[in-house]
N, C-alpha and C positions, 0 to 999 in steps of 0.2 A: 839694432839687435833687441826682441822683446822675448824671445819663448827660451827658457829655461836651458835649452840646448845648444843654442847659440850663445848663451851666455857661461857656457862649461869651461872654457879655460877663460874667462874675463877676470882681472884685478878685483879682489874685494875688498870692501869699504865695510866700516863699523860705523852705524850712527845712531845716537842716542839722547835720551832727551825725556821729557812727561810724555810728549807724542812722538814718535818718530818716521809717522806717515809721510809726513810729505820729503822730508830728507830720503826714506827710501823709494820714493820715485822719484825723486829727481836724480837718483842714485843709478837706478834702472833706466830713464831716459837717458844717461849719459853712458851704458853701455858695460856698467858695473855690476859685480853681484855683492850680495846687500847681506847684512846683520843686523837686525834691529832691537834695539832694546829702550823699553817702553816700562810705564805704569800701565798702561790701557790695551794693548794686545788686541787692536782690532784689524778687523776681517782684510781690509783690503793693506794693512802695514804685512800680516803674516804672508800676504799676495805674492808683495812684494820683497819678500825677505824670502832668503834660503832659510835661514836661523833665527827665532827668536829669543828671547829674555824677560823673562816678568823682572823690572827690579823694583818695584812698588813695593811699599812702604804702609804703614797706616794712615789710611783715608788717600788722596789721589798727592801722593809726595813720592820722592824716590828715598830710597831704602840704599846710604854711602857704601854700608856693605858687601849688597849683595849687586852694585853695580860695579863695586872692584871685584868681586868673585867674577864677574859676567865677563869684563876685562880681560883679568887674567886667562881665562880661560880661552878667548877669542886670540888673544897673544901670539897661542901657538897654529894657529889656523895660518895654511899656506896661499902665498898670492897679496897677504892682508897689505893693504898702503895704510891702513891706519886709522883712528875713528877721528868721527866728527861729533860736534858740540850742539845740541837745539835747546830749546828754552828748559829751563828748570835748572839747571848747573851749576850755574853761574855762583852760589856758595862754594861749589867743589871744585870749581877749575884748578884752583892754589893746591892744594894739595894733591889731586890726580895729577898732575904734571911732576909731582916731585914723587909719587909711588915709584916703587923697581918695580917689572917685570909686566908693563903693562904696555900696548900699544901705544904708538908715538900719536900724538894730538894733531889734525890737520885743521888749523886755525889758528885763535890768537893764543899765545901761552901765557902764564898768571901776571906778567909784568907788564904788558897790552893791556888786556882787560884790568886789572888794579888803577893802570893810568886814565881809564874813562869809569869806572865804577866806582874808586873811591871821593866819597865827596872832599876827602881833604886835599884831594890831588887834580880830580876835572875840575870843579868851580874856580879854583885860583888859576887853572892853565885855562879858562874862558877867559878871565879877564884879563889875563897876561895877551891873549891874542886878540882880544877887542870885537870877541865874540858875544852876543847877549844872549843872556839868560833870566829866567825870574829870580826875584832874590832870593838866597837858603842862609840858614842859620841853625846852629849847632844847642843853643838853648831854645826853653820853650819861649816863645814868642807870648806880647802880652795882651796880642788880640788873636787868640788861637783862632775863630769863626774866619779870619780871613788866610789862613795858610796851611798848607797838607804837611802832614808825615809819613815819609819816606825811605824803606828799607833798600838799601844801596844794593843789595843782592836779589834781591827778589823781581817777580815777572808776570805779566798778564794782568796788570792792573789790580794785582792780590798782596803789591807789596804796596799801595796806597791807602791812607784812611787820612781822617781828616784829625786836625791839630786838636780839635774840640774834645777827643775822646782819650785824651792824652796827659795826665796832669803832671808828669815827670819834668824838672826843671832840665831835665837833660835827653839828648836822643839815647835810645836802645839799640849796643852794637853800633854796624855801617850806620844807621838812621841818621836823617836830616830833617831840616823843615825847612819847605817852598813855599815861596809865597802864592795864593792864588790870582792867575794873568789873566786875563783876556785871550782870547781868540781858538782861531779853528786846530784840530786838533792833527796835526800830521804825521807824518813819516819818509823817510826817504831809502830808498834801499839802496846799497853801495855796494862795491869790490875793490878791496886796496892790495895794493903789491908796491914794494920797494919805495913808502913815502908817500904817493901817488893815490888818486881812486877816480872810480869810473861808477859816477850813477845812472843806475836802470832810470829809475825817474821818481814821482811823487804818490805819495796816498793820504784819501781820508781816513782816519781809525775812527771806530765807534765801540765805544763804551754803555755801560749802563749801571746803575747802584744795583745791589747784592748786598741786602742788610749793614753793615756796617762799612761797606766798602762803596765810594762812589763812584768809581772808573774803572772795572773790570773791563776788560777786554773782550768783545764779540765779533768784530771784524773788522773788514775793511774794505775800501770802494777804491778804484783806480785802475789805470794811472792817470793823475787830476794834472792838467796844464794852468802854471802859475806864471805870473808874470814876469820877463824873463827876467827883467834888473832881479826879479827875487830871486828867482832859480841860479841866476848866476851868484849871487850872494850866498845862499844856504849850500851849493858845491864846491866856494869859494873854504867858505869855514871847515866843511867836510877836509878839504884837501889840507886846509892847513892840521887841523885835530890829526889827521893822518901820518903828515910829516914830523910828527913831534911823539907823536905813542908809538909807530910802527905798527900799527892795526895792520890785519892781512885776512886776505878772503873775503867773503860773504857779511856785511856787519847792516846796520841801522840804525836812521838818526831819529829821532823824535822830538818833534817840534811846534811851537804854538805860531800862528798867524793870524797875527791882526793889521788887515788890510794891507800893508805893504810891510811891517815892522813884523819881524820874526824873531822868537827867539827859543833856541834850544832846551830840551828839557832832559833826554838822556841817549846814551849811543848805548844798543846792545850789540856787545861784541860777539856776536856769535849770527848763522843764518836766523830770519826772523820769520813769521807765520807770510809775507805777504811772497815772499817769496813763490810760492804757489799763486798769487796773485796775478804779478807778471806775467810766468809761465802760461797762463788761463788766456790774459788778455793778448799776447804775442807771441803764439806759439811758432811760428815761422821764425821769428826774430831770435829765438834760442831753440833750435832743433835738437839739439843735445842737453838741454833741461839746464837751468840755471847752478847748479851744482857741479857739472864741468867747469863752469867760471872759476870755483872756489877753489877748487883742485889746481888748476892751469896758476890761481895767483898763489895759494900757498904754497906750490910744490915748488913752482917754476918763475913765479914772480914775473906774470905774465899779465895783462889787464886784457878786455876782451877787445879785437877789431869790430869797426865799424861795420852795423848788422846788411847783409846782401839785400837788395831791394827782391820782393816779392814778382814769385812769377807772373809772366803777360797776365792780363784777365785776374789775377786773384786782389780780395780784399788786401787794401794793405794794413800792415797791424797797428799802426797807429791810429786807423779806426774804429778801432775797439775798446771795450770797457768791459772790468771785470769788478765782481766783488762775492765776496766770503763770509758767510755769517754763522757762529758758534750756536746753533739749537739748542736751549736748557731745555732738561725736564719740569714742566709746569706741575708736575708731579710724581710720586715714587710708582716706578712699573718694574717688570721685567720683560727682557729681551726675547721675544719669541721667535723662534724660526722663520716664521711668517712674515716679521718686523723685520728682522735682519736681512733674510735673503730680499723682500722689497727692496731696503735702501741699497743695497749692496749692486743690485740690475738697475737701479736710476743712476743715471750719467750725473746728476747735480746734487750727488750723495758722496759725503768725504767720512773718513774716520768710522766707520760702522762697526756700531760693536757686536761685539760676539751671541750667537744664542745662549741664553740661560745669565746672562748678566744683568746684575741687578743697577740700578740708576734711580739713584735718590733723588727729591726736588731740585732744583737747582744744579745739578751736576748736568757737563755737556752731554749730550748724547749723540750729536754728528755732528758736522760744518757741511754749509750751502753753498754752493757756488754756481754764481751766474756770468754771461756773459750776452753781450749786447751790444749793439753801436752809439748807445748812447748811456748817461749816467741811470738817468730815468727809468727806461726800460728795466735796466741791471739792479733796480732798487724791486722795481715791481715785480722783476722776477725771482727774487729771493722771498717775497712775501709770498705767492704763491706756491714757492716748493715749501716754505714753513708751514702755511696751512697744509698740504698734502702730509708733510712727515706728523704732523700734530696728530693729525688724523687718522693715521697708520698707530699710532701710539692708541688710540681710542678702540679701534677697530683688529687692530690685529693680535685675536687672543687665543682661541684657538686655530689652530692649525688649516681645518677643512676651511673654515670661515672667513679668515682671515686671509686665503688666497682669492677668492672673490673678491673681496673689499682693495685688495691693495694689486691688485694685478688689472683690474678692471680699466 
C-alpha cells in the first residue's frame, strides 16, 4: 500500500525524534499511516506523514514542551498503536513514560534504556557478563589526552569531546570517561523480543571532527562481512545484554574492532540511522520496511523468520552494499526552490529541506545514499552525489537559473 488512499483506514503510528524521516517510511512501507514529529520538517518526512509537528527548540534540539503538547495532542487521534522513539530522546524517555495522557511508547521504556545508558549500571553488567569494553571511569583521568568524555544521554557523536577540554575532577550529570581503544569503528543493528535478538548484520560508521568534537556522526557503509568466530561472538554478547535488560524492538550496538578482539562501546536503545541502511542494501529481504520488525517484536514479541530467497533471475540481496552519508553545509545558504525541488526528484537525496530554510555552516543539509555490489563503488558513489549536491548549493540561486544548472 503506497498512495494515500489505500492507506485511509490503515493503523497510525507516531514517530519522533531530531529527524523522523526515515521512521516515517519505514512507517509507510510497512503499510501504516504516519505522524511525524521532527526539529527539521523536511520535504520528503512531511511526504510521508499525514501530520506533522515542529517541536524544535533553539538551535537543532528538541523543545520537552512542545513535544508533550504534540503528544498529547496525537493521544486523541483515532486507529493510533502508539509512538515510537528515533534519536534525540534519549534524555526524555524517563519521564515521557511516566506523563498521563500521552500515547503508549512502542519500544524500550525508561528501565530498558536506564539499564544500557546509565554508566553506573551497563559497565558493571559488561563485566559481570565477561563482555569487553574500553576502560571508563567516573573521575577525571590523569592523562586526560588518552581518554574521551561521555554524555550517557546524548547522540550522534555530539555527546563526545575529548577528556583534554575538561578540567573537572568529576564527570557532569550521566558523563563518564572512556578510555581511548584501538580499532574499526562499528555497529550492529538488532531486534529483540522476549530475552532473545535477531541481528540484521554489521556496519562501518564514519565520523568526522566539528570543532571541538571528534566523532560526529556522518554515516555509514554496509552491511560489512566479519569473521564469523567474531560475528558469532559480538551476537553472542548482543543476546546475552538482551536477556538481562529486556531490550525490545529495533535497538544498536556500537563497537570497536581490532582484528579479531572487539569490544563494546554503547547500545542505543531506540531504531538507529542505519536502519535505512539495510532497508537500501536488501530491499527484497524486508519488503515491509524494517519497522514492521519493531512493531511485530514490541507488540507481539515476535523476532523476524528467516528472509524468502529471491526470485528466479533476480540479484540476491546479499550482494549488495549500501552506504549513507550526512552533507554539511560548507557554508551558510538558503534553501531555494530550485535547491530543494533538485534534491527532492534525485533518487540518492534523503531529508530535503524545505524552501526558504536557512542552513548555517556546518549544519546538515541532506543524507546520500548509495547503493552498489560492492564497498568501493558505494563509496564512490557517494562522493559523486556530494559534489552534484555541493554544486546545486553554488548554482542554484535564482529560480530561472537554477533549473538549468540542476536539472541539466
Amino acid at each position: 500500500m503506497s498512495s494515500r488512499s489505500s492507506l485511509a483506514h490503515a493503523p497510525l503510528v507516531a514517530v519522533a525524534g531530531l529527524s523522523a524521516r526515515m521512521l516515517a517510511q519505514s512507517a509507510v512501507r510497512a503499510g501504516l499511516r504516519v505522524v511525524a514529529l521532527d526539529v527539521f520538517g523536511d520535504r520528503d518526512t512531511r511526504a510521508a506523514a499525514e501530520l506533522w509537528f515542529d517541536i524544535g527548540g533553539d538551535g537543532l534540539c528538541i523543545d520537552s514542551a512542545r513535544l508533550v503538547q504534540a503528544l498529547e495532542r496525537i493521544a486523541r487521534l483515532p486507529r493510533l498503536l502508539g509512538w515510537i522513539s528515533s534519536s534525540g530522546l534519549e534524555p526524555l524517555i524517563a519521564p515521557l513514560c511516566h506523563t498521563r495522557g500521552l500515547p503508549g511508547l512502542i519500544g524500550n521504556r525508561a528501565e530498558a534504556t536506564a539499564a544500557v545508558r546509565d554508566p553506573l549500571r551497563f559497565f558493571p553488567l559488561l563485566d559481570e557478563l565477561r563482555i569487553p569494553h574500553p576502560e571508563v571511569a567516573l573521575a577525571h583521568p590523569a592523562a586526560p589526552h588518552e581518554w574521551l568524555l561521555k554524555r550517557a544521554d546524548g547522540c550522534g557523536g555530539t555527546h563526545i569531546e575529548s577528556a583534554t577540554g575538561f578540567s573537572d575532577l568529576h564527570t557532569p550529570g550521566a558523563g563518564y570517561f572512556q578510555r581511548v581503544s584501538p580499532g574499526r569503528s562499528l555497529s550492529a543493528l538488532f531486534v529483540a523480543a522476549r530475552g532473545s535478538a535477531h541481528v540484521f548484520g554489521f556496519a562501518e560508521q564514519t565520523a568526522q571532527r566539528m570543532g571541538h568534537l571528534p566523532f560526529v556522526h556522518t554515516g555509514s557503509l554496509g552491511p560489512i562481512d566479519l569473521p564469523p568466530h567474531v560475528s558469532a561472538c559480538v551476537q553472542d554478547a548482543i543476546e546475552a545484554l538482551c536477556a538481562r535488560t529486556g531490550l525490545v524492538g529495533i535497538n544498536s550496538c556500537d563497537f570497536l574492532l581490532d582484528g579479531d578482539a572487539f569490544q563494546i562501546l554503547e547500545i542505543n536503545a531506540r531504531p538507529s540511522s542505519t536502519l535505512t541502511l539495510y532497508e537500501t542494501a536488501a530491499p527484497q529481504a524486508w519488503p515491509r520496511g524494517l519497522l514492521a520488525c519493531h512493531l511485530e517484536a514490541c507488540r507481539h514479541g515476535r523476532l523476524p523468520l528467516p528472509a524468502h530467497p529471491p526470485p528466479h533471475g533476480a540479484p540476491a540481496d546479499h550482494a549488495w552494499r549500501a552506504g549513507q552519508q550526512v552533507l554539511f553545509a560548507p557554508r551558510p545558504f538558503g534553501v531555494s526552490q530550485a535547491f530543494s525541488d533538485a534534491c527532492l526528484q534525485d533518487p540518492h537525496c534523503r531529508d530535503v529541506p524545505m524552501p526558504g530554510t536557512w542552513i548555517e555552516a556546518g549544519q546538515p543539509v541532506c543524507t546520500l545514499l548509495a547503493r552498489a555490489t560492492s564497498m568501493d563503488a558505494v563509496r564512490r558513489a557517494l562522493q559523486r552525489q556530494e559534489a552534484r549536491v555541493l554544486q546545486r548549493i553554488e548554482t542554484c540561486h535564482e529560480p530561472d537559473y537554477a533549473f538549468i544548472q540542476c536539472h541539466s
